[in-house]
N, CA, C and O atoms as CSV, one atom per row, in Angstrom:
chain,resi,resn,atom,element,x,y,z
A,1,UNK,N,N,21.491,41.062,-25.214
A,1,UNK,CA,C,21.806,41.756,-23.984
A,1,UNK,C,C,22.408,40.796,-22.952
A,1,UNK,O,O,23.268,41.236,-22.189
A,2,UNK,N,N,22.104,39.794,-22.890
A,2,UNK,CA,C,22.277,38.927,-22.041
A,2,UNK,C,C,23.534,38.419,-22.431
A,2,UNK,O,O,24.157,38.369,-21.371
A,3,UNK,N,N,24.225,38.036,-23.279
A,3,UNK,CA,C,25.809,38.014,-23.831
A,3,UNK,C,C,26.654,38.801,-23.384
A,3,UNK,O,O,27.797,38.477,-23.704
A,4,UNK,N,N,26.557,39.974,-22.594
A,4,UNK,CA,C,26.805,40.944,-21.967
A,4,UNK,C,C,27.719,40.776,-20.574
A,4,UNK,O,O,28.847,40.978,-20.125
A,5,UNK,N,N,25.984,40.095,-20.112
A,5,UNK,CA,C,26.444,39.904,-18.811
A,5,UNK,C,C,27.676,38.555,-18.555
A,5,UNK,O,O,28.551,38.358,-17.711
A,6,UNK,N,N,27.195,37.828,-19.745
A,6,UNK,CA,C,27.336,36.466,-19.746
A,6,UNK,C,C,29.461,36.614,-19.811
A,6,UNK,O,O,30.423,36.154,-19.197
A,7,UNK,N,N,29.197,37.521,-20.932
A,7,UNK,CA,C,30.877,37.613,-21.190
A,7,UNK,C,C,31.616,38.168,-19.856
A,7,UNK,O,O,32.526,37.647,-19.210
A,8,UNK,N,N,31.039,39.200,-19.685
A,8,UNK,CA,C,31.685,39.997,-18.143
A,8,UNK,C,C,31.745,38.922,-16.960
A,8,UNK,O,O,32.228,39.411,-15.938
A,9,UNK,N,N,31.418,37.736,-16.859
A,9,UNK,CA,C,31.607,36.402,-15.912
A,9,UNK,C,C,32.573,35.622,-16.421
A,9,UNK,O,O,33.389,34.949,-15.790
A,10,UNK,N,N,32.484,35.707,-17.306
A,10,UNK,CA,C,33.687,34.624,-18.314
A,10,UNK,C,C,35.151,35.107,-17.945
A,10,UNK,O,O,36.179,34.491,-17.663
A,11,UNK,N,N,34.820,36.542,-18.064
A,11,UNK,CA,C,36.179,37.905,-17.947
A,11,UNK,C,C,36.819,37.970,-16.346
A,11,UNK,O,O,37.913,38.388,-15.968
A,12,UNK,N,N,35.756,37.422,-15.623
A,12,UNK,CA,C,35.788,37.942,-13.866
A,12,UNK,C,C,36.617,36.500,-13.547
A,12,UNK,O,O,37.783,36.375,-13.171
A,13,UNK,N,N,35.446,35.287,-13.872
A,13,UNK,CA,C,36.441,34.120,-13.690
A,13,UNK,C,C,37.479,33.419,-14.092
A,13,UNK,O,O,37.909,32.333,-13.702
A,14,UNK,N,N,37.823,34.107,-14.867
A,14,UNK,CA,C,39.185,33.332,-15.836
A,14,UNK,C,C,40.819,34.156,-15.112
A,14,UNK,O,O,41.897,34.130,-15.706
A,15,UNK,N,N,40.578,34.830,-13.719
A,15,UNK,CA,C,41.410,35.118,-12.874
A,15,UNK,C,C,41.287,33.916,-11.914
A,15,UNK,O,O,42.245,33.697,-11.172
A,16,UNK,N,N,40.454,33.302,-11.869
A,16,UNK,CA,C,40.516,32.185,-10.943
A,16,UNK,C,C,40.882,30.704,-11.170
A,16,UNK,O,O,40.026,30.386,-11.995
A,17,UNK,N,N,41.725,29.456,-10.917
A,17,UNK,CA,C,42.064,28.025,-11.905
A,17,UNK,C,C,41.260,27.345,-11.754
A,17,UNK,O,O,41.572,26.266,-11.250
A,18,UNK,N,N,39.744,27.589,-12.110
A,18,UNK,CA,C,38.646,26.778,-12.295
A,18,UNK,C,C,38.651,26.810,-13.716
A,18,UNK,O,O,39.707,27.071,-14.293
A,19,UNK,N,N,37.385,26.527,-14.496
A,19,UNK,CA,C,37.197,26.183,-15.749
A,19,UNK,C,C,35.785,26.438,-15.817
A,19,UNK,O,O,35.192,26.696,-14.770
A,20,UNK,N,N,35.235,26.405,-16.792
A,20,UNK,CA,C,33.959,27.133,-16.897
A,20,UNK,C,C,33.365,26.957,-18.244
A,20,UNK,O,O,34.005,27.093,-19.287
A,21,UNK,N,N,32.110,26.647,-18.171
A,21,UNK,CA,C,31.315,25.830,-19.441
A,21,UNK,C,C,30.115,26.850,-19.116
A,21,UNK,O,O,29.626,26.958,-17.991
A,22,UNK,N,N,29.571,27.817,-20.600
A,22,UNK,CA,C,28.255,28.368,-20.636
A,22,UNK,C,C,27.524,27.848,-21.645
A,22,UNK,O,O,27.780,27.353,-22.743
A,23,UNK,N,N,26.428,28.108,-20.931
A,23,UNK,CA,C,25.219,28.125,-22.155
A,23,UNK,C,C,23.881,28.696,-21.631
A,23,UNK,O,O,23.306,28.478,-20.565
A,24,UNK,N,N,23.604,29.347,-22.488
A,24,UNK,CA,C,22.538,29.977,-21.879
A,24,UNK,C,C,22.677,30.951,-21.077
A,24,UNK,O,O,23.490,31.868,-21.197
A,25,UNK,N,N,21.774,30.777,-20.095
A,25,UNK,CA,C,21.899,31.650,-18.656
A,25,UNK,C,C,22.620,30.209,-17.692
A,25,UNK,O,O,22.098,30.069,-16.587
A,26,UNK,N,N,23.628,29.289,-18.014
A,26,UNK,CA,C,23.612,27.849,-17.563
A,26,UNK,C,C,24.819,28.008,-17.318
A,26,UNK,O,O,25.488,27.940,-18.349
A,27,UNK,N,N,25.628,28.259,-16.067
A,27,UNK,CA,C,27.167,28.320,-15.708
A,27,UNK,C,C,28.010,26.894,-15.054
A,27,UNK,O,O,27.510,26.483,-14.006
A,28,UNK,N,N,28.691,26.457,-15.343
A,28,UNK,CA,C,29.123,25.199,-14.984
A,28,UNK,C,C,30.706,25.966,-14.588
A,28,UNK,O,O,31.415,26.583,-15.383
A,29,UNK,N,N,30.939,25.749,-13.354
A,29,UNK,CA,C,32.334,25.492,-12.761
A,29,UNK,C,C,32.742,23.910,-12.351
A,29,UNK,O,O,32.059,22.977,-11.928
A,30,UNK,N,N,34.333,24.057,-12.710
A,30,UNK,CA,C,34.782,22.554,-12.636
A,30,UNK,C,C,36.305,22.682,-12.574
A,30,UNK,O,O,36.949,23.400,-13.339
A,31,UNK,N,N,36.840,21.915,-11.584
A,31,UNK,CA,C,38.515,22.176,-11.325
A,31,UNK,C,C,39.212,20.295,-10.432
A,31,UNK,O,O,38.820,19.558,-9.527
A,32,UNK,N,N,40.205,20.314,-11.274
A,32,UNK,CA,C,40.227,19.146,-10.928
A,32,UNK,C,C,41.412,19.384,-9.638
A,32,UNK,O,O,42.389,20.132,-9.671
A,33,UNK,N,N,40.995,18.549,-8.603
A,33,UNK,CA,C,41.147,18.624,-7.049
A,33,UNK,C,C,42.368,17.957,-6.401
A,33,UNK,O,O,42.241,16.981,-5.661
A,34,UNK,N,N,43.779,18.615,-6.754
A,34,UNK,CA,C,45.304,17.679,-6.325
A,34,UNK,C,C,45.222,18.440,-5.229
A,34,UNK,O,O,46.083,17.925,-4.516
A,35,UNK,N,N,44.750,19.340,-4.610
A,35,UNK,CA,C,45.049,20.243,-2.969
A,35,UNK,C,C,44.077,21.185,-2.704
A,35,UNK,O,O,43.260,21.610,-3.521
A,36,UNK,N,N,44.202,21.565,-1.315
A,36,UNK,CA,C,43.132,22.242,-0.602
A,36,UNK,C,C,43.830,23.733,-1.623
A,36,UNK,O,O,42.814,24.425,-1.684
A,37,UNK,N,N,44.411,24.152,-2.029
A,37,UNK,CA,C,43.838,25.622,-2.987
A,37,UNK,C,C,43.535,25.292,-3.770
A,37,UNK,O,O,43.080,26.272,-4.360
A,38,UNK,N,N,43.328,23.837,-4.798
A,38,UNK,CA,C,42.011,24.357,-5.587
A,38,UNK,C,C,41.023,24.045,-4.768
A,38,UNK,O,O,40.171,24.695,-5.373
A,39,UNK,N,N,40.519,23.645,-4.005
A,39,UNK,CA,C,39.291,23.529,-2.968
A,39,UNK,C,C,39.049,25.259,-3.148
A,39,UNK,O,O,38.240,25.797,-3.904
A,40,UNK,N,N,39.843,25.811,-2.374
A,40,UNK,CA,C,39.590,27.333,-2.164
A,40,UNK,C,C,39.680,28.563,-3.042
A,40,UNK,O,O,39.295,29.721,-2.882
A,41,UNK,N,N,40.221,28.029,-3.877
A,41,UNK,CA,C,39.882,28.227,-5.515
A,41,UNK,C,C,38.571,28.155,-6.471
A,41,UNK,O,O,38.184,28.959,-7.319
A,42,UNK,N,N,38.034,26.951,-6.057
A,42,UNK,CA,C,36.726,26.665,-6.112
A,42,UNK,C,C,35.795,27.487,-5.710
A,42,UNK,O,O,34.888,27.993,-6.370
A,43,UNK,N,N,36.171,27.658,-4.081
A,43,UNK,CA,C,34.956,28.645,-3.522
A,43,UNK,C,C,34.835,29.714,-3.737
A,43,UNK,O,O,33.737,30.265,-3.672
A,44,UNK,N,N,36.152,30.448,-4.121
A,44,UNK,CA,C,36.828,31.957,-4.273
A,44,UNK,C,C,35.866,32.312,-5.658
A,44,UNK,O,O,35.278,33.387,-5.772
A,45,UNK,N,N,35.827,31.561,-6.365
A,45,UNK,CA,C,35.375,31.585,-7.792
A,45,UNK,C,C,33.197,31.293,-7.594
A,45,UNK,O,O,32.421,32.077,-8.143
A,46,UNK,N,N,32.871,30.503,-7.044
A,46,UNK,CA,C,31.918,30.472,-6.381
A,46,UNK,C,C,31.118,31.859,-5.274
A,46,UNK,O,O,29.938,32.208,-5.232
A,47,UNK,N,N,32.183,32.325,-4.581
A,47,UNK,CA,C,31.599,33.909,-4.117
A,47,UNK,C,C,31.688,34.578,-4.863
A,47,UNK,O,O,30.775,35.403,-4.900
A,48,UNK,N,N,33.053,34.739,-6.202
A,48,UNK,CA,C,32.604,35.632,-7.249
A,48,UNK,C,C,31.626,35.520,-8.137
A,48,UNK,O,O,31.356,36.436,-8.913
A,49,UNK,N,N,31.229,34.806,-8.124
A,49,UNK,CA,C,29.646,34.375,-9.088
A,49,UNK,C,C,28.570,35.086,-8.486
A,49,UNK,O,O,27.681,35.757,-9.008
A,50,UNK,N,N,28.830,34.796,-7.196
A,50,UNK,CA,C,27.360,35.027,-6.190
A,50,UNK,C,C,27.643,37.317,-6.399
A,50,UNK,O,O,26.954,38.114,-7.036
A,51,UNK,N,N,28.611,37.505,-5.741
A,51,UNK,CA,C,29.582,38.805,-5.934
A,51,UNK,C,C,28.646,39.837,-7.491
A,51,UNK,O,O,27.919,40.823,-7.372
A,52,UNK,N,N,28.926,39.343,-8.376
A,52,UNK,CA,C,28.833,39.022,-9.824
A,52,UNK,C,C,27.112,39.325,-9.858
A,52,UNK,O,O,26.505,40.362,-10.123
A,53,UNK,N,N,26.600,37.915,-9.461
A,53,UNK,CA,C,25.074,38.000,-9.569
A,53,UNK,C,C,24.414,39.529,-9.009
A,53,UNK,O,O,23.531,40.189,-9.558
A,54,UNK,N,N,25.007,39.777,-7.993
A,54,UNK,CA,C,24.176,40.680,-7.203
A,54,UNK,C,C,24.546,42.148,-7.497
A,54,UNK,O,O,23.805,43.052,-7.112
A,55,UNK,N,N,25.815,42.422,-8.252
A,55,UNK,CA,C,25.957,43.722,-8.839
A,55,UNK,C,C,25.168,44.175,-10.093
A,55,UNK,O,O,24.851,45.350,-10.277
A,56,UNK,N,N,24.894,43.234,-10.885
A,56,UNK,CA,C,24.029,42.582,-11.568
A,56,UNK,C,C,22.055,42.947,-11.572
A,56,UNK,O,O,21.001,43.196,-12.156
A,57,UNK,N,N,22.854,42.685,-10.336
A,57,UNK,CA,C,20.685,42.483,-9.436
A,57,UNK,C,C,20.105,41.312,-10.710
A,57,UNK,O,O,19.189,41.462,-11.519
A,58,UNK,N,N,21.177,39.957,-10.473
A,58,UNK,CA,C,20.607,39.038,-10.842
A,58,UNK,C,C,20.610,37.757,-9.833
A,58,UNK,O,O,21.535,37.724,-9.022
A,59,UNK,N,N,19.789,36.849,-9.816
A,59,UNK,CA,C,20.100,35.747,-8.704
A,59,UNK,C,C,20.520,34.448,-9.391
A,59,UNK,O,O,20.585,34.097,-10.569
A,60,UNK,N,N,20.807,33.813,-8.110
A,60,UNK,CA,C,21.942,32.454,-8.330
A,60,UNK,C,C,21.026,31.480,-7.859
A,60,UNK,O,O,20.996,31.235,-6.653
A,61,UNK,N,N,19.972,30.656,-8.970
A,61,UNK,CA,C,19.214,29.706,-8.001
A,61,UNK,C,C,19.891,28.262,-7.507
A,61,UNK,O,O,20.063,27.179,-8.065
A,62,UNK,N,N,20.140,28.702,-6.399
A,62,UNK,CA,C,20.846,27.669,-5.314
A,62,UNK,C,C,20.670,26.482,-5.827
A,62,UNK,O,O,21.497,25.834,-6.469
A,63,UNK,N,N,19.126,26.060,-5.429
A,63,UNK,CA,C,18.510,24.862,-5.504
A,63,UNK,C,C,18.538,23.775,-6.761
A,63,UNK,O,O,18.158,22.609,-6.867
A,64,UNK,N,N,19.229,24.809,-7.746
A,64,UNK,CA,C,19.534,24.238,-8.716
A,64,UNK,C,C,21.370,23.425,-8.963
A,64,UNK,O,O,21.861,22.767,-9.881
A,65,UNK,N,N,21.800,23.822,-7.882
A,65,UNK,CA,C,22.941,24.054,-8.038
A,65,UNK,C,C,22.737,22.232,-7.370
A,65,UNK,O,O,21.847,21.471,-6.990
A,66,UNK,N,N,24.288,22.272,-7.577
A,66,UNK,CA,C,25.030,20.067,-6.823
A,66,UNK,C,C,26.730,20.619,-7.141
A,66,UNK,O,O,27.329,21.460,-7.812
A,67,UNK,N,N,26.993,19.532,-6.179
A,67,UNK,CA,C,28.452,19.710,-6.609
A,67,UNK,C,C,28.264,17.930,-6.878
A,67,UNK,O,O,27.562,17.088,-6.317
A,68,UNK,N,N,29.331,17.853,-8.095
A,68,UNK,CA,C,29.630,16.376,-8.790
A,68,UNK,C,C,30.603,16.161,-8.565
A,68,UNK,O,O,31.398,16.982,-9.023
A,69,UNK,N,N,31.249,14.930,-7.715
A,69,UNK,CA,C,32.582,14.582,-7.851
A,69,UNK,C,C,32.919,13.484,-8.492
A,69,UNK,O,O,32.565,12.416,-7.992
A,70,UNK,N,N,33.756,13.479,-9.875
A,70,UNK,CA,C,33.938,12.463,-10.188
A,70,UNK,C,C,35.647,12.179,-10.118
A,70,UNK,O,O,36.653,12.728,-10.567
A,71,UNK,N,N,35.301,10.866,-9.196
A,71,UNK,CA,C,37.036,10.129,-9.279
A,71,UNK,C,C,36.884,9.905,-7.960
A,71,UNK,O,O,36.081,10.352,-7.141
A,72,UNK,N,N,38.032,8.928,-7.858
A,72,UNK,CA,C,38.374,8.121,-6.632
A,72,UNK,C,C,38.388,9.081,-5.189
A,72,UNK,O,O,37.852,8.865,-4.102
A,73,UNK,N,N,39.090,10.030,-5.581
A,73,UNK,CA,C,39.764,11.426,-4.050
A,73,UNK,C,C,37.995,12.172,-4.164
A,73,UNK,O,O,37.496,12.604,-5.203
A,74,UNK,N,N,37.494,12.148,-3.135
A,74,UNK,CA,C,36.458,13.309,-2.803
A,74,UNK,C,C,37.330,14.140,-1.991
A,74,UNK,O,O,38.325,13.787,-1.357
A,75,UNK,N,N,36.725,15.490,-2.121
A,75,UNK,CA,C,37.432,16.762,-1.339
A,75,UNK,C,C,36.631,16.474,0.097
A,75,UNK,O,O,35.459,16.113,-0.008
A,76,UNK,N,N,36.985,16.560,0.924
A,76,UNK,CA,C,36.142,16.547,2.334
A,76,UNK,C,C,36.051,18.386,2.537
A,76,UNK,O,O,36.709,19.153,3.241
A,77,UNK,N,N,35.093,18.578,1.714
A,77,UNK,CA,C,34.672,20.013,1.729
A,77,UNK,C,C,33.304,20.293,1.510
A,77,UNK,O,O,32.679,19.454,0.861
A,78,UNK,N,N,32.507,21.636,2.051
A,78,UNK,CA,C,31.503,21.528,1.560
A,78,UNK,C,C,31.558,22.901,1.220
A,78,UNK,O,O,31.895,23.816,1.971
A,79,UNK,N,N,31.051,23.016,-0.468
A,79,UNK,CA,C,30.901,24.573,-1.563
A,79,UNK,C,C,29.653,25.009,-0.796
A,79,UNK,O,O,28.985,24.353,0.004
A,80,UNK,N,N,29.451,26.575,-1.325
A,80,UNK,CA,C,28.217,27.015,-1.150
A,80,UNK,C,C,28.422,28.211,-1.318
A,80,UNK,O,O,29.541,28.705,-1.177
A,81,UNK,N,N,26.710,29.307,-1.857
A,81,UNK,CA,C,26.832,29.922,-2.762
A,81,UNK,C,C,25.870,31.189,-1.731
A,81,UNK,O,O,24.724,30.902,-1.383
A,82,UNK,N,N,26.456,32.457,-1.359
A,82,UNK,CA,C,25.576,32.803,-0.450
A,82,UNK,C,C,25.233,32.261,0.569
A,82,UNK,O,O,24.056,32.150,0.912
A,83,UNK,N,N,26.533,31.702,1.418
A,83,UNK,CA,C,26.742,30.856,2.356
A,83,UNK,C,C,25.615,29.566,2.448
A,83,UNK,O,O,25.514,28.810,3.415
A,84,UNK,N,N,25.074,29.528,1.625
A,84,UNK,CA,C,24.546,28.014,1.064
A,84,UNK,C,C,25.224,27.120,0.802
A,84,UNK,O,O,26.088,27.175,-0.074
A,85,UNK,N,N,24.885,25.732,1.765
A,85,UNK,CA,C,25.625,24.663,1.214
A,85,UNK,C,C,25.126,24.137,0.417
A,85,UNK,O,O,23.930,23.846,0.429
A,86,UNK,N,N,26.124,23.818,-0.709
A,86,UNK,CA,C,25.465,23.156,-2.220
A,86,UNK,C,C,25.473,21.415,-2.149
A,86,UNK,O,O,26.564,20.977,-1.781
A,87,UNK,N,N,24.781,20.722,-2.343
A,87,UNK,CA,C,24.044,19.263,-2.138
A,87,UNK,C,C,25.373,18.694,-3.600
A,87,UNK,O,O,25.696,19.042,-4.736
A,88,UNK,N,N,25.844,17.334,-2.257
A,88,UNK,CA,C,26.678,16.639,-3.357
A,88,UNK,C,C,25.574,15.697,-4.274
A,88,UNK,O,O,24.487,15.258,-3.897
A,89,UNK,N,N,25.959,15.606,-5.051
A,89,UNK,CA,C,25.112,14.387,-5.950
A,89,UNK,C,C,25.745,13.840,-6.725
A,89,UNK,O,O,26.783,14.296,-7.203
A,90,UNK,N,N,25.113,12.468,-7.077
A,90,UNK,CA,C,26.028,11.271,-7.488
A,90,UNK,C,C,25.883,11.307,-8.904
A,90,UNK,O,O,26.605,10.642,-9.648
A,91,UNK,N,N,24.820,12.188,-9.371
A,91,UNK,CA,C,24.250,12.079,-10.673
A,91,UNK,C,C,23.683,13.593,-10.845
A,91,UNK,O,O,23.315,14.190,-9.833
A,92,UNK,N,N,23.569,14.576,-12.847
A,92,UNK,CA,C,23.049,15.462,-12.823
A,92,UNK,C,C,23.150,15.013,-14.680
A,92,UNK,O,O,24.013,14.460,-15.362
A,93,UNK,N,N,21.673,15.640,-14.996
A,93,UNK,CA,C,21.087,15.723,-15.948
A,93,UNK,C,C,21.409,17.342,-16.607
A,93,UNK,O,O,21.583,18.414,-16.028
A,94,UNK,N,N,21.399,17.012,-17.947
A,94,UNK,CA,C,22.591,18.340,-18.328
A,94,UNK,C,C,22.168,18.032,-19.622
A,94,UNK,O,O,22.145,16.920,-20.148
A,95,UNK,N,N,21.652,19.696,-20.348
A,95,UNK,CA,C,21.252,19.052,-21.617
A,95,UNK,C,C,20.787,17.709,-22.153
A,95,UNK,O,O,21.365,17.344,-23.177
A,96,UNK,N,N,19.944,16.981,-21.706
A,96,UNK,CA,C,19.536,16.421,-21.531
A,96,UNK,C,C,20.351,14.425,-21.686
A,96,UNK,O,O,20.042,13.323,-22.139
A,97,UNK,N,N,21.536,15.143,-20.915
A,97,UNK,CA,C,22.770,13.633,-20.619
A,97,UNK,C,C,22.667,13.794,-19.415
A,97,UNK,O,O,22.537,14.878,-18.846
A,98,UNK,N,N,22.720,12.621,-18.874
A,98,UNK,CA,C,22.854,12.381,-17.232
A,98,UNK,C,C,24.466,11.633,-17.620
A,98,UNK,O,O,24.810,10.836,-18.493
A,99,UNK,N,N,25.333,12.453,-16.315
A,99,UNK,CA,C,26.453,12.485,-15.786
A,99,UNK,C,C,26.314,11.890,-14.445
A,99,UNK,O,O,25.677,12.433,-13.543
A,100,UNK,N,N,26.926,10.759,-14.332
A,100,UNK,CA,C,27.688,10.074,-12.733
A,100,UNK,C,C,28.814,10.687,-12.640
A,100,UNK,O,O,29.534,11.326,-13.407
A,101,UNK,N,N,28.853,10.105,-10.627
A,101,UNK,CA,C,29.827,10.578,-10.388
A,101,UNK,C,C,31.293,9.234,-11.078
A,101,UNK,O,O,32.510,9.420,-11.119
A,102,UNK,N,N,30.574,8.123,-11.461
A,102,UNK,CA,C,31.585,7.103,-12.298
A,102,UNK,C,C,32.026,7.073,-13.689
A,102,UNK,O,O,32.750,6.271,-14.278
A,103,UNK,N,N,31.241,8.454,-14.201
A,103,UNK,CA,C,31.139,8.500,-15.398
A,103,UNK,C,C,30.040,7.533,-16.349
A,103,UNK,O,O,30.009,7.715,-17.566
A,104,UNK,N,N,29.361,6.746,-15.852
A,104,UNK,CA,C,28.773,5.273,-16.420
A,104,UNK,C,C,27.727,6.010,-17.228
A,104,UNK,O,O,27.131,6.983,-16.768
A,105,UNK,N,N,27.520,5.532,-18.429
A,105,UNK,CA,C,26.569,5.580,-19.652
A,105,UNK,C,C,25.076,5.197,-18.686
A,105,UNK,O,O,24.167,6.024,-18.752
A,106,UNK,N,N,24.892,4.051,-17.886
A,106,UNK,CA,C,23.935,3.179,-17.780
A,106,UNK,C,C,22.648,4.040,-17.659
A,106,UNK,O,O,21.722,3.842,-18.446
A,107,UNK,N,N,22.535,5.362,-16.316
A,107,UNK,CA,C,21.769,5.723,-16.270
A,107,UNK,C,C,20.984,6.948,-17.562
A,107,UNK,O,O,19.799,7.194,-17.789
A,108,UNK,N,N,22.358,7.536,-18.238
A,108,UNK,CA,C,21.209,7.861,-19.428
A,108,UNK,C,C,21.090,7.046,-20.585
A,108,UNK,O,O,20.823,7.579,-21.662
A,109,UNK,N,N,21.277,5.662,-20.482
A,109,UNK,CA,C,20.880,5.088,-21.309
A,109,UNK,C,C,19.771,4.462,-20.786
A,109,UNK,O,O,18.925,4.260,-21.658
A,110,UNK,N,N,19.434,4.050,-19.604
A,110,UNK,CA,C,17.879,3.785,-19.052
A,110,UNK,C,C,16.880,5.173,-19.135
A,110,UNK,O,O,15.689,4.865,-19.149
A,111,UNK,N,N,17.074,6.244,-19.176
A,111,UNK,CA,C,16.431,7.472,-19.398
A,111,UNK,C,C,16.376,7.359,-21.002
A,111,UNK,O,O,15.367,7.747,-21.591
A,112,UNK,N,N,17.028,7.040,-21.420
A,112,UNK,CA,C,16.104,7.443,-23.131
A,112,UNK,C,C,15.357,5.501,-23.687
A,112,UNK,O,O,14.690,5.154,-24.661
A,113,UNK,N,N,15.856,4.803,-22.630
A,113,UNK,CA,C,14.636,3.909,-23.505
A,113,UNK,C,C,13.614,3.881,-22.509
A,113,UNK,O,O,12.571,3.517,-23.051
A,114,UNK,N,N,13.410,4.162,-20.980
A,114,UNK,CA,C,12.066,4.429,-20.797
A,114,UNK,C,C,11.223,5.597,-21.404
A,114,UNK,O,O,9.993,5.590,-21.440
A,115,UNK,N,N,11.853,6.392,-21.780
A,115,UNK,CA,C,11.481,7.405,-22.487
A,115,UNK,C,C,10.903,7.513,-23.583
A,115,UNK,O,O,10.497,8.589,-24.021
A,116,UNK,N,N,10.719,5.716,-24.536
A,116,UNK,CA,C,10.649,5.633,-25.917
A,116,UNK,C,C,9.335,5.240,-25.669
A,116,UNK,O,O,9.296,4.684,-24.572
A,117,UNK,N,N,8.268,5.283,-26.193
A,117,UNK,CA,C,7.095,4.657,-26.569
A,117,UNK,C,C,7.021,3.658,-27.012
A,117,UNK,O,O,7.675,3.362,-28.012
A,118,UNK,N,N,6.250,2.869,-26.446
A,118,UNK,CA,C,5.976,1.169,-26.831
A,118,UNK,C,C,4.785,1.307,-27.882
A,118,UNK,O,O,4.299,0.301,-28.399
């Protein structure tokens, strides 16, 4: 049932030049940033989610949400979801890989050997 909903988001956002990674109930938007319309592209696609959720009568947990920027240009923008501003972060754990905003291996490679038993 839930493939359902999942496809009908896939269908809604693929009018918008973001990009989009599922799994699960787990939505990942991502657009790489040469001008302020994809900025607003971004968000456009971001209220349709929220849009989406609530026809639905499903919710969007915020708190879960970050925006990641990786690369030299940050957007001087701030996303948000249900007029929520979404928290930049330098780092996000994802299936269980941690992603920088440098791309660097280091920190999930310190997460799986503290992780190992002595």
């Amino acid at each position: 049932m839930f493939l359902i909903y999942i496809n009908d988001l896939a269908m809604l956002l693929s009018q918008y030049k973001v990009k989009l990674k599922l799994f699960a109930d787990d939505v990942k938007l991502y657009v790489r940033v040469v001008s302020d319309a994809d900025v607003t592209e971004l968000q456009m696609a971001l209220s349709a989610v929220t849009s989406w959720a609530e026809y639905w009568q499903l919710s969007v947990s915020v708190d879960k949400c970050g925006v990641l920027h990786i690369g030299k240009h940050v957007a001087a923008t701030t996303f948000a979801i249900n007029n929520i501003p979404l928290p930049v972060v330098t780092s996000y754990r994802d299936l269980g890989i941690t992603i920088t905003c440098e791309l660097s291996p280091s920190p999930h490679i310190k997460d799986i050997v503290t992780a190992v038993p002595t």
